[in-house]
Backbone bond lengths (Angstrom), bond angles and torsions (degrees), N, CA, C in turn:
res aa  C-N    CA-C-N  psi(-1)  N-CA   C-N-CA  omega(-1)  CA-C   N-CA-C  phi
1 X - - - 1.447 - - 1.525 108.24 -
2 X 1.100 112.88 129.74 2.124 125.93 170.10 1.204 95.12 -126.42
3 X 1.419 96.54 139.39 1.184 112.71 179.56 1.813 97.02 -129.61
4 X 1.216 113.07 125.44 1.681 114.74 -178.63 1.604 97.75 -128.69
5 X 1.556 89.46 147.08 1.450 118.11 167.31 1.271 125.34 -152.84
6 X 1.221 113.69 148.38 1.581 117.14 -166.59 1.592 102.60 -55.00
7 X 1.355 92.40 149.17 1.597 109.05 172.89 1.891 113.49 -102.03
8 X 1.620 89.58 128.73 1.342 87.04 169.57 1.541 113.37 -145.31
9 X 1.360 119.58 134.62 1.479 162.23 -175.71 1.466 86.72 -19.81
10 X 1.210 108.92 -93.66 1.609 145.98 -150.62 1.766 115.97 -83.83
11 X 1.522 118.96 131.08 0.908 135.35 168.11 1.678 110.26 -91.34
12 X 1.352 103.82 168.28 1.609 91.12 173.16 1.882 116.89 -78.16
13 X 1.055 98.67 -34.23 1.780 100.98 162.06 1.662 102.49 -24.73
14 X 1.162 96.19 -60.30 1.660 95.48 -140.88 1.823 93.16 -66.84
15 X 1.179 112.84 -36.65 1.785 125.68 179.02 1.631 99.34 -40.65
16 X 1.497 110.54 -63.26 1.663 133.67 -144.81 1.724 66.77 -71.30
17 X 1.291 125.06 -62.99 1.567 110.74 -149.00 1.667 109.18 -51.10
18 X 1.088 110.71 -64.27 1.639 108.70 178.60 1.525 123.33 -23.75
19 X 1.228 105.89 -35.17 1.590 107.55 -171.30 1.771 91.09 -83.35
20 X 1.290 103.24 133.81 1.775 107.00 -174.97 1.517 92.97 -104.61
21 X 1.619 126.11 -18.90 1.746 120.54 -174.12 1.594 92.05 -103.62
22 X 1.210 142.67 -8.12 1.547 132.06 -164.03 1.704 108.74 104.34
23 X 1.096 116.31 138.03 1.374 121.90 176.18 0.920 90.68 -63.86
24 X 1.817 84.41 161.55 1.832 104.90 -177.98 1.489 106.29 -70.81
25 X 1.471 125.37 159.62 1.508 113.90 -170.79 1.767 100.37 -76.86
26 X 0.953 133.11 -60.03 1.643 149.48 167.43 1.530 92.68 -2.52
27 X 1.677 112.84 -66.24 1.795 113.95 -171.62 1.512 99.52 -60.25
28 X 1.491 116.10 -49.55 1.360 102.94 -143.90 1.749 108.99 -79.92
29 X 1.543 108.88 -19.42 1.628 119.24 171.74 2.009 103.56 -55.28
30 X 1.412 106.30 -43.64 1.158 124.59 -163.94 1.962 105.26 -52.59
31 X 2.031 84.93 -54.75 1.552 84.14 179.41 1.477 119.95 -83.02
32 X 1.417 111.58 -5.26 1.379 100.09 167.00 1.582 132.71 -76.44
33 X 1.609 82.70 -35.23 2.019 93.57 165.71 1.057 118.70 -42.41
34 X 1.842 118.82 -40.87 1.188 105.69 -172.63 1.230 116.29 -101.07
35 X 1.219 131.65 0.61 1.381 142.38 130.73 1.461 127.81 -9.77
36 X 1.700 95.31 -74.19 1.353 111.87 -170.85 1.678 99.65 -67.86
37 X 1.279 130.32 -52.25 1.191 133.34 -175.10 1.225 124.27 -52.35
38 X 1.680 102.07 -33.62 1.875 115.95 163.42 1.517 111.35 -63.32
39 X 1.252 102.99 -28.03 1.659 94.30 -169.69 1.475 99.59 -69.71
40 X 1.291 89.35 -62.52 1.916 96.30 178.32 1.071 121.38 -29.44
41 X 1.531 143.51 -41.10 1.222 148.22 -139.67 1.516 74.39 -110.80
42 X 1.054 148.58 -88.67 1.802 138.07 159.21 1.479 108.33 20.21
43 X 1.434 98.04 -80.78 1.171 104.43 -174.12 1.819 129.38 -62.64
44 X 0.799 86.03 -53.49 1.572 95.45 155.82 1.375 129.60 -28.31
45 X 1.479 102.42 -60.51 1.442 135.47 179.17 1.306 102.07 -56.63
46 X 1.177 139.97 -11.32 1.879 156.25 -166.86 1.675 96.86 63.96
47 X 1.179 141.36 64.43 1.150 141.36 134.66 1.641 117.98 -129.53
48 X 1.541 111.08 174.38 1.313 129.50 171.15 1.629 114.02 -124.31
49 X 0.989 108.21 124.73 1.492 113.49 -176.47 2.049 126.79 -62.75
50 X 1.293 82.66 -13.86 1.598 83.82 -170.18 1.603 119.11 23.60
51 X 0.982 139.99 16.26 1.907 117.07 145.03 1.264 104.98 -152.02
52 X 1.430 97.84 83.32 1.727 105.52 169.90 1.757 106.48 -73.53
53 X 0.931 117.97 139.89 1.529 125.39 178.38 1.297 109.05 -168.80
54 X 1.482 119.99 146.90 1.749 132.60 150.03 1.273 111.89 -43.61
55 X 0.989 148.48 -7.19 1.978 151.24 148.43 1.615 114.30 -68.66
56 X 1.406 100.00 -45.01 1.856 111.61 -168.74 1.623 87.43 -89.38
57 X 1.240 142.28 26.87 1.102 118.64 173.21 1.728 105.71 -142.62
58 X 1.494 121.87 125.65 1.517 117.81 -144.28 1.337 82.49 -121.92
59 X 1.768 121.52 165.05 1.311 142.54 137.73 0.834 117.51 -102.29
60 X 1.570 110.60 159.32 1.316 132.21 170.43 1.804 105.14 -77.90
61 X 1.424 125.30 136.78 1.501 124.99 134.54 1.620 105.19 10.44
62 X 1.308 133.17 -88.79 1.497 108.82 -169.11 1.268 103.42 -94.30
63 X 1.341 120.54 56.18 1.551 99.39 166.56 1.227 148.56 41.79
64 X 1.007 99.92 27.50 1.421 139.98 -176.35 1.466 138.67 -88.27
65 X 1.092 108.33 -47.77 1.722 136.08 174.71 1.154 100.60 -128.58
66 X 1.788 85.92 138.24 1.916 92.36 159.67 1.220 96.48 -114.03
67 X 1.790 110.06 179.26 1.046 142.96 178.09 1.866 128.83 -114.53
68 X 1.029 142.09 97.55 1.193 120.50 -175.94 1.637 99.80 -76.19
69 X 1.469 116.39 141.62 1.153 114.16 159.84 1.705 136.29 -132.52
70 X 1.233 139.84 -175.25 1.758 117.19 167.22 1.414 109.22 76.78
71 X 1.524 120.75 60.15 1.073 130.08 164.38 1.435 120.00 -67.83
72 X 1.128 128.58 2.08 1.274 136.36 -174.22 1.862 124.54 -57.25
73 X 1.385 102.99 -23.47 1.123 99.47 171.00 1.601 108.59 -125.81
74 X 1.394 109.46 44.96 1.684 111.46 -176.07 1.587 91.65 -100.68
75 X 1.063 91.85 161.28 1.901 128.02 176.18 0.906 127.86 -126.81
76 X 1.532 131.46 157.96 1.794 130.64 -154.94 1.988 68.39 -94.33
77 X 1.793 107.73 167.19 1.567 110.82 153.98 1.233 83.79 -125.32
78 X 1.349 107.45 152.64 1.881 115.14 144.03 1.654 100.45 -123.37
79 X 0.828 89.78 143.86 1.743 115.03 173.23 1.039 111.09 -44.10
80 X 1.692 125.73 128.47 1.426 120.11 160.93 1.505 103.00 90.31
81 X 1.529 123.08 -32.87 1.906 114.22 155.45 1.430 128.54 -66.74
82 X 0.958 113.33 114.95 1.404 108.64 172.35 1.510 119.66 -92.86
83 X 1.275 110.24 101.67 1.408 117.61 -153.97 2.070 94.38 -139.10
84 X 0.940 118.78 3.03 1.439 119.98 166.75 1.273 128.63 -88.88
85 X 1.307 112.69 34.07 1.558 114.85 176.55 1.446 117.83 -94.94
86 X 1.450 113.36 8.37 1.879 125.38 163.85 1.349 91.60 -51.17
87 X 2.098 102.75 163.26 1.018 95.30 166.08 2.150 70.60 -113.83
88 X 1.564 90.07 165.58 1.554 86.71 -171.56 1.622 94.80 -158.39
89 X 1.255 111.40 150.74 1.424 126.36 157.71 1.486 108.29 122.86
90 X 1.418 134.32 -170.48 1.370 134.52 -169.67 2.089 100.45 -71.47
91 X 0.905 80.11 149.22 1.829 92.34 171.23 1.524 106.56 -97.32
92 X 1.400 138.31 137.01 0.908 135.78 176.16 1.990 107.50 -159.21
């Protein structure tokens, strides 16, 4: 079994870093929309991502799309368990 997927360069770190005054707000609403909408579809999906970060989150070439990535510390949820009292994700 192979499993392939496009390769891409850039995390959002590396985006946010370039701007030395703060991204323009217009981009950064842009990448959060699709943020929030990734999470959702996560969530939805019956998991929780546990390590959201500017590293776990990739662009495309035009900057355009993100990527959530690094499922490694995600979990199934079901509704109504309260089972999120780990502490979980990268230490930094």
């Amino acid at each position: 079994v192979h499993i392939v997927m496009p390769f891409y360069e850039r995390h959002l770190l590396d985006v946010i870093a370039r701007y030395s005054e703060g991204m323009p707000i217009a981009q950064a609403k842009k990448y959060f929309l699709q943020i929030v909408l990734a999470l959702e579809h996560i969530h939805e999906s019956g998991y929780i991502h546990h390590d959201i970060k500017l590293e776990n989150i990739l662009l495309d070439e035009d900057n355009d799309q993100i990527k959530v990535i690094d499922f490694g510390f995600s979990k199934p949820f079901l509704k109504g368990v309260l089972g999120l009292r780990n502490n979980l994700g990268s230490l930094h």
